[in-house]
Structures are given as structure tokens and as C-alpha cells.
PDB file of N, CA, C and O in Angstrom:
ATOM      1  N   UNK A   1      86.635 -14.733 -86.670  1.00  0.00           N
ATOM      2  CA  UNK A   1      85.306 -14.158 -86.545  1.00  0.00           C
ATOM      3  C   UNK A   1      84.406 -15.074 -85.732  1.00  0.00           C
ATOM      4  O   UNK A   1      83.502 -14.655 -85.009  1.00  0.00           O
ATOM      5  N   UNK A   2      84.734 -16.416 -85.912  1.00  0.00           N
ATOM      6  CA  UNK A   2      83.814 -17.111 -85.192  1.00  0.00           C
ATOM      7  C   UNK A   2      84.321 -17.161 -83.758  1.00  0.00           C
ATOM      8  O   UNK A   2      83.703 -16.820 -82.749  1.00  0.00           O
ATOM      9  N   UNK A   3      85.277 -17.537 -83.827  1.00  0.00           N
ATOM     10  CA  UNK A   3      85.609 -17.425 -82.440  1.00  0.00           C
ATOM     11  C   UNK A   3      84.849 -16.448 -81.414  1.00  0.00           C
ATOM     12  O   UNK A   3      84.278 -16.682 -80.349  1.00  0.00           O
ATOM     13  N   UNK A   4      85.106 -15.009 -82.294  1.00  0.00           N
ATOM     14  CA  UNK A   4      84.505 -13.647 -81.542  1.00  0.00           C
ATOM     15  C   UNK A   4      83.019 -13.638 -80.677  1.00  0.00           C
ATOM     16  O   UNK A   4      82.663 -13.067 -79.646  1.00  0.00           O
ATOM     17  N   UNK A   5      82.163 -14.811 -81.887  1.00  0.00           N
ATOM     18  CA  UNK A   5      80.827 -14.621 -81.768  1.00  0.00           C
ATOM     19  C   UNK A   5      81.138 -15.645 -80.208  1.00  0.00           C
ATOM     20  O   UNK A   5      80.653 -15.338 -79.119  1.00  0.00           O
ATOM     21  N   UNK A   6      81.880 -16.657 -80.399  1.00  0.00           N
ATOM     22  CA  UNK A   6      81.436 -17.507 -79.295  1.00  0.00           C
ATOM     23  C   UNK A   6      81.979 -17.043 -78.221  1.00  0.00           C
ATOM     24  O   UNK A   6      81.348 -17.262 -77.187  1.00  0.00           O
ATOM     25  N   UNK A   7      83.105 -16.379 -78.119  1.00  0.00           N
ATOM     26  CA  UNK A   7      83.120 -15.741 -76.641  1.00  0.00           C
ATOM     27  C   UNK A   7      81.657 -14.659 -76.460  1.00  0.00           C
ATOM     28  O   UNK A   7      80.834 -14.612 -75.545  1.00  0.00           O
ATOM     29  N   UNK A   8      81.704 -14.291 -77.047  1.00  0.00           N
ATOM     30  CA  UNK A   8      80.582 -13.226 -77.053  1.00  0.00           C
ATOM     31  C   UNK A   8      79.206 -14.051 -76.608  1.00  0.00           C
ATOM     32  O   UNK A   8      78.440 -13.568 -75.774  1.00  0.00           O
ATOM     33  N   UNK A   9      79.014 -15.056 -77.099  1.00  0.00           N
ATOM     34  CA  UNK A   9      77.890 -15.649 -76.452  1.00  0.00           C
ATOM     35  C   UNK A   9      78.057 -16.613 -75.312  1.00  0.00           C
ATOM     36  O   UNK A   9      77.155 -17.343 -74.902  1.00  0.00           O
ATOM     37  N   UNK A  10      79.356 -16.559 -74.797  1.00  0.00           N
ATOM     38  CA  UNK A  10      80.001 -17.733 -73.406  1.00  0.00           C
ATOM     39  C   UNK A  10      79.362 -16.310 -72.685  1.00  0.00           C
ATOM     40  O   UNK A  10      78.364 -16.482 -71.985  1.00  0.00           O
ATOM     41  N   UNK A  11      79.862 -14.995 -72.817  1.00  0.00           N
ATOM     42  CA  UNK A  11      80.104 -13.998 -71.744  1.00  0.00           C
ATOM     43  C   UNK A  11      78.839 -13.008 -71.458  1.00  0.00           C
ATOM     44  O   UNK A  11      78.680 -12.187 -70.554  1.00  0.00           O
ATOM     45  N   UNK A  12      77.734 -13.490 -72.887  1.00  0.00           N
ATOM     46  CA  UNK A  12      76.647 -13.289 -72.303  1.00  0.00           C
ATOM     47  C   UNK A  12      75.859 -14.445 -71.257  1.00  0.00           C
ATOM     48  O   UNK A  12      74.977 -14.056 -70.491  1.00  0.00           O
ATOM     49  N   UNK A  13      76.202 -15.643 -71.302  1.00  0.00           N
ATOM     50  CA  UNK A  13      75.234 -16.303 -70.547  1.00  0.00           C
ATOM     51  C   UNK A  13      76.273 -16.236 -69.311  1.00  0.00           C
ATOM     52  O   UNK A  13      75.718 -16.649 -68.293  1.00  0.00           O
ATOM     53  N   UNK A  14      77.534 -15.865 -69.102  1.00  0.00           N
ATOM     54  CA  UNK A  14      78.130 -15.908 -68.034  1.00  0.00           C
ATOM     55  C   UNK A  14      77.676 -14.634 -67.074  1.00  0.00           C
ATOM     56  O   UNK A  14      77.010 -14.672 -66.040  1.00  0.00           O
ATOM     57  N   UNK A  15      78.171 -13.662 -67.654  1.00  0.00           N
ATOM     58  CA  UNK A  15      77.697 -12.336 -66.784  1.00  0.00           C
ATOM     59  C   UNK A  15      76.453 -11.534 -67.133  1.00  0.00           C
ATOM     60  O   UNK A  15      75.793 -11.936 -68.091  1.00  0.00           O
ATOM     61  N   UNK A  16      76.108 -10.610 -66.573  1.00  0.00           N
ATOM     62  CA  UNK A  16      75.014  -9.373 -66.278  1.00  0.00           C
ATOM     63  C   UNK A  16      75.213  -8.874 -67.062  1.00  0.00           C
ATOM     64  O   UNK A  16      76.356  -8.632 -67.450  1.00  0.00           O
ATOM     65  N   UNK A  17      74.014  -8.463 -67.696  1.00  0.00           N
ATOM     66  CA  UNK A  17      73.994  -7.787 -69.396  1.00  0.00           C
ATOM     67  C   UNK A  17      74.665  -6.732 -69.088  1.00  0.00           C
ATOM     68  O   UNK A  17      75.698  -6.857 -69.745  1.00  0.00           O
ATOM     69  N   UNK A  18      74.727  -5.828 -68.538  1.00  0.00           N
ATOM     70  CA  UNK A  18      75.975  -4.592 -68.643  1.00  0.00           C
ATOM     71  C   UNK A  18      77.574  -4.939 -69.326  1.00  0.00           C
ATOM     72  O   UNK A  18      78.279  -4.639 -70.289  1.00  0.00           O
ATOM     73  N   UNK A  19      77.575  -5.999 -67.778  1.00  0.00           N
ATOM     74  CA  UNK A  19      79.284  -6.487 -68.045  1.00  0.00           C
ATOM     75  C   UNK A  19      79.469  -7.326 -69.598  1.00  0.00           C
ATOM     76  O   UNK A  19      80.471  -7.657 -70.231  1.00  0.00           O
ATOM     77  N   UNK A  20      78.046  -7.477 -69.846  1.00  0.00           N
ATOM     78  CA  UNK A  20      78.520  -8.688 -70.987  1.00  0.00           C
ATOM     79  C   UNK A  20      78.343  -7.531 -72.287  1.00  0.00           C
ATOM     80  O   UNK A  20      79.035  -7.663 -73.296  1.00  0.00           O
ATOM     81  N   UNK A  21      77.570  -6.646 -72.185  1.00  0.00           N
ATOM     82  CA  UNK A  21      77.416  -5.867 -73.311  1.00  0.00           C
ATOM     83  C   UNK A  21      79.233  -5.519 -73.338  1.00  0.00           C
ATOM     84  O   UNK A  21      79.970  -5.977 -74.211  1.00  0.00           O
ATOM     85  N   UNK A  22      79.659  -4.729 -72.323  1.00  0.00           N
ATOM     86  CA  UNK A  22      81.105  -4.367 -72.082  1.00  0.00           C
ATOM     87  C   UNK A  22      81.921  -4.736 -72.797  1.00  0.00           C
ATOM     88  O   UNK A  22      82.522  -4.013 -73.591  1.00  0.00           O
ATOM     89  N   UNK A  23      82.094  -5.944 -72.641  1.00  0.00           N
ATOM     90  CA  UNK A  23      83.243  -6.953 -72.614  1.00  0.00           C
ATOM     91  C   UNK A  23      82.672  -7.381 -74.745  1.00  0.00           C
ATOM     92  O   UNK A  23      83.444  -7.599 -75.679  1.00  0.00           O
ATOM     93  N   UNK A  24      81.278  -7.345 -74.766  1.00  0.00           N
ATOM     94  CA  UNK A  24      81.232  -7.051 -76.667  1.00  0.00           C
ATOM     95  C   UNK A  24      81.803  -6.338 -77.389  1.00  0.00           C
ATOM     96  O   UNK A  24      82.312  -6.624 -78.473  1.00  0.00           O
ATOM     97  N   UNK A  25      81.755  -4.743 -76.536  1.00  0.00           N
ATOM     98  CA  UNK A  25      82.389  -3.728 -77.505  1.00  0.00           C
ATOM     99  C   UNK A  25      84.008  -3.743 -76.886  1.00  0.00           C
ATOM    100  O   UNK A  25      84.903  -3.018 -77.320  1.00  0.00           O
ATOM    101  N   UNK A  26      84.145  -4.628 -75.899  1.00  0.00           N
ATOM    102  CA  UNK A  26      85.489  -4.263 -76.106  1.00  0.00           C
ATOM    103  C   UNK A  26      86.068  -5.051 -77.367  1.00  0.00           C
ATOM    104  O   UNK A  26      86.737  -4.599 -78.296  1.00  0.00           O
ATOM    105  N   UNK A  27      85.625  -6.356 -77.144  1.00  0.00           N
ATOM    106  CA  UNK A  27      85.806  -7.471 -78.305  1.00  0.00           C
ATOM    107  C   UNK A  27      85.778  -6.560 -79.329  1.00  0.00           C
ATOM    108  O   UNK A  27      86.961  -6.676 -79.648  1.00  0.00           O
ATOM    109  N   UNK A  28      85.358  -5.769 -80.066  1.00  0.00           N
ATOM    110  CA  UNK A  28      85.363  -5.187 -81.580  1.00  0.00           C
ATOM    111  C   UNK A  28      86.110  -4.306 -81.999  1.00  0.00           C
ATOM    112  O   UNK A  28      86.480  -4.061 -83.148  1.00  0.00           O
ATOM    113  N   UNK A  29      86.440  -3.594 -80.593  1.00  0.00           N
ATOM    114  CA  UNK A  29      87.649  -2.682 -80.776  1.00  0.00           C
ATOM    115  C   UNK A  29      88.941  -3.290 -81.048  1.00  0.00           C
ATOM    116  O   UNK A  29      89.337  -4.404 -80.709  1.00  0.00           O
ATOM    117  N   UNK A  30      89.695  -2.146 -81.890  1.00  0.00           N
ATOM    118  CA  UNK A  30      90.522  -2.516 -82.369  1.00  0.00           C
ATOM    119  C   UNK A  30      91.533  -2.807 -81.062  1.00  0.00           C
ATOM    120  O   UNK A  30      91.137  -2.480 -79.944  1.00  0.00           O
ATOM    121  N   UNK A  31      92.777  -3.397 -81.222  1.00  0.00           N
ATOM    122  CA  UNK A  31      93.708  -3.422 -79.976  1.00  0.00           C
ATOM    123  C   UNK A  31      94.662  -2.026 -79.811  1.00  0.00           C
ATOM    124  O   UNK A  31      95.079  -1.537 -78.761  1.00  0.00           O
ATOM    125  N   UNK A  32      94.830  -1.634 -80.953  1.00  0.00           N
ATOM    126  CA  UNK A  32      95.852  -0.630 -80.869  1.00  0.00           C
ATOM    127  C   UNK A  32      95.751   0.395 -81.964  1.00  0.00           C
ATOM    128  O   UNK A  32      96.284   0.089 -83.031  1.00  0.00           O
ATOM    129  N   UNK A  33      95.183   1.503 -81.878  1.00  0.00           N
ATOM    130  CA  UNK A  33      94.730   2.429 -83.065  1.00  0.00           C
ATOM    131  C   UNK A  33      95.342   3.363 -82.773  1.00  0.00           C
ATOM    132  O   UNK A  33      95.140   3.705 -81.608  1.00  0.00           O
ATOM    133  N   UNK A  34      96.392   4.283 -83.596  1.00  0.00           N
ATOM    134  CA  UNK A  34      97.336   5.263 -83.695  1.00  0.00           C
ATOM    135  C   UNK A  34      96.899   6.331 -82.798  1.00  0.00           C
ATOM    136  O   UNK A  34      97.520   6.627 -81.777  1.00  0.00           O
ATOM    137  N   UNK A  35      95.451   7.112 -83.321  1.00  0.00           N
ATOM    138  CA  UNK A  35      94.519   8.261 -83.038  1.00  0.00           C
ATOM    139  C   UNK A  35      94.278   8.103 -81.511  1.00  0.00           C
ATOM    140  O   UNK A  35      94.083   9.170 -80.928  1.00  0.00           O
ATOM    141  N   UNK A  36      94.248   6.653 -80.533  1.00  0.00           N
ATOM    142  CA  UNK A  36      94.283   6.900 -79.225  1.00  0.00           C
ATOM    143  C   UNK A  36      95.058   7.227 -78.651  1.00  0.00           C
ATOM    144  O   UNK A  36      94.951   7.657 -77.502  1.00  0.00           O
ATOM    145  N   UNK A  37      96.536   7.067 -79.580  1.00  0.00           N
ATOM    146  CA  UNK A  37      97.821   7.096 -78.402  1.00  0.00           C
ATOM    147  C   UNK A  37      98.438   8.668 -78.788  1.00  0.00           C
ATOM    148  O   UNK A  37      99.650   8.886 -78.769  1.00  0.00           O
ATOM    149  N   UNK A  38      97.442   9.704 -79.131  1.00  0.00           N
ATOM    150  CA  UNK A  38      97.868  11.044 -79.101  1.00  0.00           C
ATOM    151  C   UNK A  38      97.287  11.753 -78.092  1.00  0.00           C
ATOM    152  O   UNK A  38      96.096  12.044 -77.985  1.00  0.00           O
ATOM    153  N   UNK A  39      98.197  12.017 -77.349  1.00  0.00           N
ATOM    154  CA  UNK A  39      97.770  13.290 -76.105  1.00  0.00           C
ATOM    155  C   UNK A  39      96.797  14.214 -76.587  1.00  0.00           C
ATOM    156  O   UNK A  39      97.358  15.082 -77.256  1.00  0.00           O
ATOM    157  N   UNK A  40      95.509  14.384 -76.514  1.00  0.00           N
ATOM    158  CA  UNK A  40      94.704  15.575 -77.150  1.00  0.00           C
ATOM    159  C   UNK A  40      94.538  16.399 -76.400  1.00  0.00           C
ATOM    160  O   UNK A  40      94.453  16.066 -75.218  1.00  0.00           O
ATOM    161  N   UNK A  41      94.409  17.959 -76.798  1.00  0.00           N
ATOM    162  CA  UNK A  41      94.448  18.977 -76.051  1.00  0.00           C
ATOM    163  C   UNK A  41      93.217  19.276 -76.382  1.00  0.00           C
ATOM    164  O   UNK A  41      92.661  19.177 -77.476  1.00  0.00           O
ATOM    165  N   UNK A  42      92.691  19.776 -75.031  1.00  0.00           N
ATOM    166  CA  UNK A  42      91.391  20.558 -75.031  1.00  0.00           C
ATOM    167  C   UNK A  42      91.185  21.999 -74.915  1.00  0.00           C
ATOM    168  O   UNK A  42      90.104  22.587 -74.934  1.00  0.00           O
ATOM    169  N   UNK A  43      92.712  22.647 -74.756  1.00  0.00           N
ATOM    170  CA  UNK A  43      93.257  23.925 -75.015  1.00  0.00           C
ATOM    171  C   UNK A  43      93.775  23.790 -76.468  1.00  0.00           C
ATOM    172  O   UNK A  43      94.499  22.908 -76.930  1.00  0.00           O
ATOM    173  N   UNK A  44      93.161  25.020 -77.166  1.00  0.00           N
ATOM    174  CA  UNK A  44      93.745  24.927 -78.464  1.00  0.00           C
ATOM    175  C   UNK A  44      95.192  26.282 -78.356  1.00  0.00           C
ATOM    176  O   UNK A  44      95.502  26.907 -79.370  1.00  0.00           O
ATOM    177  N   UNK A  45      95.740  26.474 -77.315  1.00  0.00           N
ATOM    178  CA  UNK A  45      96.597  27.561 -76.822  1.00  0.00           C
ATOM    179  C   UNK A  45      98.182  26.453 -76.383  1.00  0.00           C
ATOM    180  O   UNK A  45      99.360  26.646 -76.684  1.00  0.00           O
ATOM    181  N   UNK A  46      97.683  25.574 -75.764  1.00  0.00           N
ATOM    182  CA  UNK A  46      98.336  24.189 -75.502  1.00  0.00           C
ATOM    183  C   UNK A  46      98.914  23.226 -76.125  1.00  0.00           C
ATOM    184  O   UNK A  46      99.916  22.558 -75.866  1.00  0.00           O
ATOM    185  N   UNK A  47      97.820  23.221 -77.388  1.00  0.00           N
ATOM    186  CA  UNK A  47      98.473  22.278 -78.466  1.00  0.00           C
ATOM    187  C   UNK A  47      99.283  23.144 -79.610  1.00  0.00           C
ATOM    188  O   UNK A  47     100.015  22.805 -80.540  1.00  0.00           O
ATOM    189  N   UNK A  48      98.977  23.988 -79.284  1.00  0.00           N
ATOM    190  CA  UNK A  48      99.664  25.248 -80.526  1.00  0.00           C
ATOM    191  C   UNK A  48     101.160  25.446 -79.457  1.00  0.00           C
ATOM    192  O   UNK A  48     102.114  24.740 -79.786  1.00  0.00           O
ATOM    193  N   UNK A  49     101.283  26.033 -78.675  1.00  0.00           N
ATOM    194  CA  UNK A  49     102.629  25.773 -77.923  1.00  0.00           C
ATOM    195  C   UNK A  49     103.276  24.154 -77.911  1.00  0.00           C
ATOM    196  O   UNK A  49     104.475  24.195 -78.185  1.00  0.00           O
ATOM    197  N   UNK A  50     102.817  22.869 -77.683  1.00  0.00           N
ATOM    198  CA  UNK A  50     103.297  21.717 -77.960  1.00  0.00           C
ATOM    199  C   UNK A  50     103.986  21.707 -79.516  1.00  0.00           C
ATOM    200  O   UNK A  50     105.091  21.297 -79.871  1.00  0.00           O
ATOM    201  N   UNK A  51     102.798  22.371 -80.359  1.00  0.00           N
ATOM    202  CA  UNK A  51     103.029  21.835 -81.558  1.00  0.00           C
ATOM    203  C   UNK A  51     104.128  22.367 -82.088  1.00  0.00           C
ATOM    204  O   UNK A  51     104.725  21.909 -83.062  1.00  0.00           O
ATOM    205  N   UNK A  52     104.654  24.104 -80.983  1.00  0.00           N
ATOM    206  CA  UNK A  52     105.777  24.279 -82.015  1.00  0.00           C
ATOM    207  C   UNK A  52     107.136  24.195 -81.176  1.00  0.00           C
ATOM    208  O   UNK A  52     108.262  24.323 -81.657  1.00  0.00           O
ATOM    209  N   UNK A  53     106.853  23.976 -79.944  1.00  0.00           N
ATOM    210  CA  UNK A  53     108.030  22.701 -79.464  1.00  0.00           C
ATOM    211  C   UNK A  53     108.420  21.563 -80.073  1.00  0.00           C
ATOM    212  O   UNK A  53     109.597  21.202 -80.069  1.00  0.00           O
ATOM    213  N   UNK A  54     107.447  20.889 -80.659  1.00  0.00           N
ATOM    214  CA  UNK A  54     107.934  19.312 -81.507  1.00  0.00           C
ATOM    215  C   UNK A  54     108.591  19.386 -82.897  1.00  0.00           C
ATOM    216  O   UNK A  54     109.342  18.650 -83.537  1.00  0.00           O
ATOM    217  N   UNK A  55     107.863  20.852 -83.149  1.00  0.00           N
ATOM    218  CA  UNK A  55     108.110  21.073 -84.608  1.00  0.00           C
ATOM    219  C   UNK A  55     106.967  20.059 -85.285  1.00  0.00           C
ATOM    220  O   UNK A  55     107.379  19.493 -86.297  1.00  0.00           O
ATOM    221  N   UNK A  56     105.564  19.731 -84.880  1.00  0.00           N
ATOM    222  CA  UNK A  56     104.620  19.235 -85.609  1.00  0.00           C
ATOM    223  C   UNK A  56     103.763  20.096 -85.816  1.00  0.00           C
ATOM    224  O   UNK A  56     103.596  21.205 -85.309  1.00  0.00           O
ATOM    225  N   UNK A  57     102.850  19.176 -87.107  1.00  0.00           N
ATOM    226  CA  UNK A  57     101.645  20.242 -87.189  1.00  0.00           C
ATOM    227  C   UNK A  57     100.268  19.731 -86.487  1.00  0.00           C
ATOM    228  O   UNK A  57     100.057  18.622 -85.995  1.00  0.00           O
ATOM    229  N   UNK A  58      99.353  20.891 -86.581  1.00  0.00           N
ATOM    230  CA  UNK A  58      98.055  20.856 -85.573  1.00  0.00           C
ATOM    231  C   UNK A  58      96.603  20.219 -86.015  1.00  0.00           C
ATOM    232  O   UNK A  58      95.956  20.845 -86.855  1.00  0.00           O
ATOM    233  N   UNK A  59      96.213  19.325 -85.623  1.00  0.00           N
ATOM    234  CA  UNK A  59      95.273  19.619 -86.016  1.00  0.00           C
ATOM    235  C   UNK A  59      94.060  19.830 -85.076  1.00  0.00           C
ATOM    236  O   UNK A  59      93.952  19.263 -83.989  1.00  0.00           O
ATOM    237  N   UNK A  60      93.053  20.797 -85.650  1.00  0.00           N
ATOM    238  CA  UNK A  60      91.888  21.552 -84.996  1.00  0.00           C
ATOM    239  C   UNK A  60      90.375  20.766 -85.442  1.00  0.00           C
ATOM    240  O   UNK A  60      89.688  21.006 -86.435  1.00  0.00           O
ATOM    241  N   UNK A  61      90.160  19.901 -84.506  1.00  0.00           N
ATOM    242  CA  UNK A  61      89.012  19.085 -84.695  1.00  0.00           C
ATOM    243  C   UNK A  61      87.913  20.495 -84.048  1.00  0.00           C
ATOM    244  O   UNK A  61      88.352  21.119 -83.082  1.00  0.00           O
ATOM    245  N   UNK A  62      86.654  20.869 -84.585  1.00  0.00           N
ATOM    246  CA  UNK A  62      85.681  21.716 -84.191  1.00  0.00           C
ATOM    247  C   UNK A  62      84.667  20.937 -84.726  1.00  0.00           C
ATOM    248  O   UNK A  62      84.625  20.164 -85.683  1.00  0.00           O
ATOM    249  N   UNK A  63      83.589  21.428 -83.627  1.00  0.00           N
ATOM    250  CA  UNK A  63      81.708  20.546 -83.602  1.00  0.00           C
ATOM    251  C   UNK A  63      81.113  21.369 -83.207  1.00  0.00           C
ATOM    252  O   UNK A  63      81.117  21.726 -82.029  1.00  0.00           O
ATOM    253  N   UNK A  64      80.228  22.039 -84.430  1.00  0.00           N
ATOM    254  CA  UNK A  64      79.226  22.614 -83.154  1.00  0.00           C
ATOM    255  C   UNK A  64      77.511  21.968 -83.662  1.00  0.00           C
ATOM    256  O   UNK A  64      76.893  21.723 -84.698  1.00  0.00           O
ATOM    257  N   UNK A  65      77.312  21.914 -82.164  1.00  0.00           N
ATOM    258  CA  UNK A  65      75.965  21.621 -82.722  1.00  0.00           C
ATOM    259  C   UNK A  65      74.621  22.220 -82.805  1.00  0.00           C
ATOM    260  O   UNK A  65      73.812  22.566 -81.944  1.00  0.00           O
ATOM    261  N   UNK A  66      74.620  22.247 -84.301  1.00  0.00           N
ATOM    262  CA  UNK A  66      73.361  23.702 -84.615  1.00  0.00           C
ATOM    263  C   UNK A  66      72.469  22.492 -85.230  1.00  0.00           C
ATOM    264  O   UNK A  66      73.020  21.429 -85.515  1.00  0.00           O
ATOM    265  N   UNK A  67      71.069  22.684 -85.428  1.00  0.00           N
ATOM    266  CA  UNK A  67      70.126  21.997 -85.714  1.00  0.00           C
ATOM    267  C   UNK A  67      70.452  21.805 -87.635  1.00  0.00           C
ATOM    268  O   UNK A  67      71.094  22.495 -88.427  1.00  0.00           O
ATOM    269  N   UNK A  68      69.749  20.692 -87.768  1.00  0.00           N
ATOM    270  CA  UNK A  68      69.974  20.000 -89.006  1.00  0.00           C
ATOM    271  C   UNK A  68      69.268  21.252 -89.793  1.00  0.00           C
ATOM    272  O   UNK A  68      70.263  21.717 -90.350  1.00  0.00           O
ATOM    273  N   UNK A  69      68.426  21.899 -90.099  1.00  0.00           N
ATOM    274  CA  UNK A  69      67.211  22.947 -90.914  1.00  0.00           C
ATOM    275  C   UNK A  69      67.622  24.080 -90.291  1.00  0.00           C
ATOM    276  O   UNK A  69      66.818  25.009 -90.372  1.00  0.00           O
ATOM    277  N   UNK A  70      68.837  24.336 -89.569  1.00  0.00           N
ATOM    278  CA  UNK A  70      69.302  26.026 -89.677  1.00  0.00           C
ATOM    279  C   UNK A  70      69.938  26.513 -90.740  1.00  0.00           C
ATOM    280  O   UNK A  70      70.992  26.072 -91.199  1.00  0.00           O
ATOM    281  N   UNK A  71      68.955  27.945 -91.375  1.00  0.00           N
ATOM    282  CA  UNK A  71      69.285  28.055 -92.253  1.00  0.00           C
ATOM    283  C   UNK A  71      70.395  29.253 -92.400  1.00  0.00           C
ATOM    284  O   UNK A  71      70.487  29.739 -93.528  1.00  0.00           O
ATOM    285  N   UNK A  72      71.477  29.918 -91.096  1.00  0.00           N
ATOM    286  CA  UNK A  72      71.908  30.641 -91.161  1.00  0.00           C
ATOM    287  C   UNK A  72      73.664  30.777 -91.525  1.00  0.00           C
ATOM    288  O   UNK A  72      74.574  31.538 -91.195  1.00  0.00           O
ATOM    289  N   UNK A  73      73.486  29.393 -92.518  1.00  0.00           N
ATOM    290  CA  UNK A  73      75.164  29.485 -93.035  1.00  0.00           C
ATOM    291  C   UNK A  73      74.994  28.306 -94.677  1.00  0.00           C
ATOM    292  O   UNK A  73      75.978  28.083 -95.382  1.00  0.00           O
TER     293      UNK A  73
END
């Protein structure tokens, strides 16, 4: 952890707050998280044909965004 902080503060006084903000959040990310290394489909017609080629199951992430005080559900 300490370590983290001190690169983090070498790479702010080294580079331009953009690059140095950057190079923070890359620092926090994890190195290798399961959920990135899945092909996601943005066709849900696509992943339903993949899914029953592999013989896996689907899953259907949905967002919609309706205002916090709608009261029609």
C-alpha cells in the first residue's frame, strides 16, 4: 500500500495532471479481473446464438435511465 502511494506521488510531480491522474487509476485497478476477459455482446441476438453454440448460459445486463421520482412502475 505504501509503496502505491509513493509511486503515485513520484508520477504526480513527474508528469501533467492528466497523465498522472491516468497512471493513479491505473495503479488501483485490479491486474486481471475475470468480467473483462468476456467478449460482451451488444446484440442480445448474438450472444443468444454464441450462448447456444458453447452450450453456456446468458446473461442480460439492462439500464434504463428513468428519473429517480418516476412514479410509473
Amino acid at each position: 500500500m505504501m509503496n502505491n502511494l509513493v509511486l503515485a506521488a513520484v508520477l504526480l510531480l513527474a508528469q501533467d495532471p492528466a497523465d498522472a491522474l491516468q497512471a493513479e487509476i491505473d495503479a488501483l485497478k485490479a491486474p486481471k479481473v475475470a468480467w473483462r476477459e468476456i467478449a460482451w455482446k451488444s446484440c442480445l441476438f448474438d450472444g443468444l446464438r454464441e450462448s447456444r453454440e458453447k452450450s453456456k448460459p446468458v446473461l442480460l445486463w439492462v439500464f434504463i435511465d428513468r428519473p429517480v421520482d418516476d412514479a410509473r412502475c
